[in-house]
C-alpha positions as a Markdown table, in Angstrom:
| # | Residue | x | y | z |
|---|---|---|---|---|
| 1 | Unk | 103.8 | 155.6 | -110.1 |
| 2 | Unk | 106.3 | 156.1 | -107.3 |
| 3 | Unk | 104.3 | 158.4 | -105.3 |
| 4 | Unk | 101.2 | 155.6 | -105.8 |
| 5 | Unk | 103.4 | 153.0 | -104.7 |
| 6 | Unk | 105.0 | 154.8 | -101.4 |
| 7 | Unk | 101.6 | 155.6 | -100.0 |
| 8 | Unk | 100.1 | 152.1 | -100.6 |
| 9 | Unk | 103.6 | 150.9 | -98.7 |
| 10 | Unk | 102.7 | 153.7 | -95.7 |
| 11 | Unk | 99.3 | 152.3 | -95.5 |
| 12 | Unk | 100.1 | 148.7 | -95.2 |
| 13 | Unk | 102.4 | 149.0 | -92.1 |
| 14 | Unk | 100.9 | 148.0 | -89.0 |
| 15 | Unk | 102.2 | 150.9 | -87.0 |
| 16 | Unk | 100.3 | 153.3 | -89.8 |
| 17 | Unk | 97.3 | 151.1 | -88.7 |
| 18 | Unk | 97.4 | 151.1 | -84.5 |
| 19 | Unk | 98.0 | 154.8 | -85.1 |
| 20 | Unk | 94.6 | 155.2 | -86.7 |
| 21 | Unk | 92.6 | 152.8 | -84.5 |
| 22 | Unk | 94.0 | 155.0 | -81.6 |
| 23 | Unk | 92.7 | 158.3 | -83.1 |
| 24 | Unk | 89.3 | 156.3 | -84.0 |
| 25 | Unk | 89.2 | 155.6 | -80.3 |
| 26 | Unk | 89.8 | 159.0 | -79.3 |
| 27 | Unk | 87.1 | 160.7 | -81.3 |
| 28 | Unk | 84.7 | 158.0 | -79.9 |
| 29 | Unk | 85.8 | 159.1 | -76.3 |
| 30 | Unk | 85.2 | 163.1 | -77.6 |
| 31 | Unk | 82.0 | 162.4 | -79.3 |
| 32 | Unk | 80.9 | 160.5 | -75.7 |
| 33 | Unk | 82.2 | 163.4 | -73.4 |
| 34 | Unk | 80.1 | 165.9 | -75.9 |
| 35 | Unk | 76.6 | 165.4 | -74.3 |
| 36 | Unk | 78.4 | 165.1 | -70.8 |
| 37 | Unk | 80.7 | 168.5 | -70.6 |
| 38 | Unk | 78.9 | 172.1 | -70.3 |
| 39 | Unk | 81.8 | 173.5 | -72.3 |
| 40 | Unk | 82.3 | 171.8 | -75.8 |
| 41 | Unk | 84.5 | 174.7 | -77.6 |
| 42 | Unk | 87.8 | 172.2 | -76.9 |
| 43 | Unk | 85.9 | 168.8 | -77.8 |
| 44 | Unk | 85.0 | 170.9 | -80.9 |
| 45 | Unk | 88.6 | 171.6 | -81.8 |
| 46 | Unk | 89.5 | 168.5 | -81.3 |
| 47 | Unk | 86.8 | 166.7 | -83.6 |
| 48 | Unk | 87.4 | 168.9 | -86.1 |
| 49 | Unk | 91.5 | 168.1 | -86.3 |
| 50 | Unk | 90.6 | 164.6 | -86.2 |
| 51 | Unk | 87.9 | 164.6 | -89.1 |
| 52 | Unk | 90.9 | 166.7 | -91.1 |
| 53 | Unk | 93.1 | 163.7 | -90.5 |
| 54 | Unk | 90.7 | 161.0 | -91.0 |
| 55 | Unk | 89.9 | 163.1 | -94.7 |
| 56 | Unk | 93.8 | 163.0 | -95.6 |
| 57 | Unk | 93.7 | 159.6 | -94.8 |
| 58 | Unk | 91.1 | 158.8 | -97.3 |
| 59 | Unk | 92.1 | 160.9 | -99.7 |
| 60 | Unk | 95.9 | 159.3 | -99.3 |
| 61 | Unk | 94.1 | 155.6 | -99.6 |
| 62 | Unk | 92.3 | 156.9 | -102.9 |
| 63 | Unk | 95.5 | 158.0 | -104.7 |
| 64 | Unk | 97.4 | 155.3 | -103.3 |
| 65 | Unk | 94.9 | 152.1 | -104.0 |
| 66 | Unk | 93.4 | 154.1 | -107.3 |
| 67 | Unk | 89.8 | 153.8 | -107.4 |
| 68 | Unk | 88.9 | 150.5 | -108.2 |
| 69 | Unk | 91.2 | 149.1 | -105.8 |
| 70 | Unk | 90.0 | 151.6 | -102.7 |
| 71 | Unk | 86.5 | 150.9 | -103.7 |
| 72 | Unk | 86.3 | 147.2 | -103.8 |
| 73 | Unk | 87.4 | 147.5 | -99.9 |
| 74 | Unk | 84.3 | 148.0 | -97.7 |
| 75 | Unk | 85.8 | 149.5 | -94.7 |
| 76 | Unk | 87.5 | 152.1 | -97.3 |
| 77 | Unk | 83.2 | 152.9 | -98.2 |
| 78 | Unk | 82.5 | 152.8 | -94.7 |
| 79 | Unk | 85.2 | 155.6 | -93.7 |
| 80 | Unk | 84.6 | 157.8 | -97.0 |
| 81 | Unk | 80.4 | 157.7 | -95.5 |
| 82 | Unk | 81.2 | 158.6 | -92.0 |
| 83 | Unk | 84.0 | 161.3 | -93.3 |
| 84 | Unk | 81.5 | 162.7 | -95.4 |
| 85 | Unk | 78.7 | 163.1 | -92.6 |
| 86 | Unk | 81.1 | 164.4 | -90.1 |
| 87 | Unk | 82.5 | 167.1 | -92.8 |
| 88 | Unk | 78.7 | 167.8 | -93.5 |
| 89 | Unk | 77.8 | 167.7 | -89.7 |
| 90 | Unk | 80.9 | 170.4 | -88.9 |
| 91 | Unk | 80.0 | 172.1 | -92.1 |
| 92 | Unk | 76.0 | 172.9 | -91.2 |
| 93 | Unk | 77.3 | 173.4 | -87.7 |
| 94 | Unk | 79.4 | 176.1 | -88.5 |
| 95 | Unk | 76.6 | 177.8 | -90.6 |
| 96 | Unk | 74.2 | 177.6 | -87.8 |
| 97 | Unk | 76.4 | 179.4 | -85.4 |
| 98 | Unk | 76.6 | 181.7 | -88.0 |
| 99 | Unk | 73.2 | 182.8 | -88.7 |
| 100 | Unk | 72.6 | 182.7 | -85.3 |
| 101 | Unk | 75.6 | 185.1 | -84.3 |
């Protein structure tokens, strides 16, 4: 599939690569500053824009690798966890705020 194949080539370039380690650095620096800042409403923002990214990436690397391929890489199980507790984290966030409005 040509589709399959263009997203595996995307992937595989090291710019593609320095880009991500970049935005892993900066959610590590937002996720720090979140105990330390009284107002977190911008911190917020920007985690959630970054755990959209990091989920189209992972859902990109699932099409493009297929399955067995994306699953037989452990850093590729490793993201899809910490994806799926950040989306659960923002998810039961967003309720509590919510029933507490």
């Amino acid at each position: 599939n040509m589709f399959r194949r263009m997203i595996r080539q995307v992937f595989s370039m090291p710019a593609v690569d320095l880009f991500f380690i970049g935005l892993v650095l900066l959610n590590t620096v937002i996720l720090a500053l979140n105990g330390l800042v009284n107002n977190t409403d911008a911190l917020d923002t920007l985690n959630l824009i970054l755990t959209i990214i990091f989920t189209v990436e992972i859902c990109f690397k699932f099409v493009g690798l297929g399955p067995i391929k994306f699953s037989k890489d452990v850093f590729n199980i490793f993201d899809s966890v910490v994806i799926t507790l950040s989306v659960s984290e923002i998810l039961i966030g967003s309720n509590s705020r919510i029933l507490s409005a």
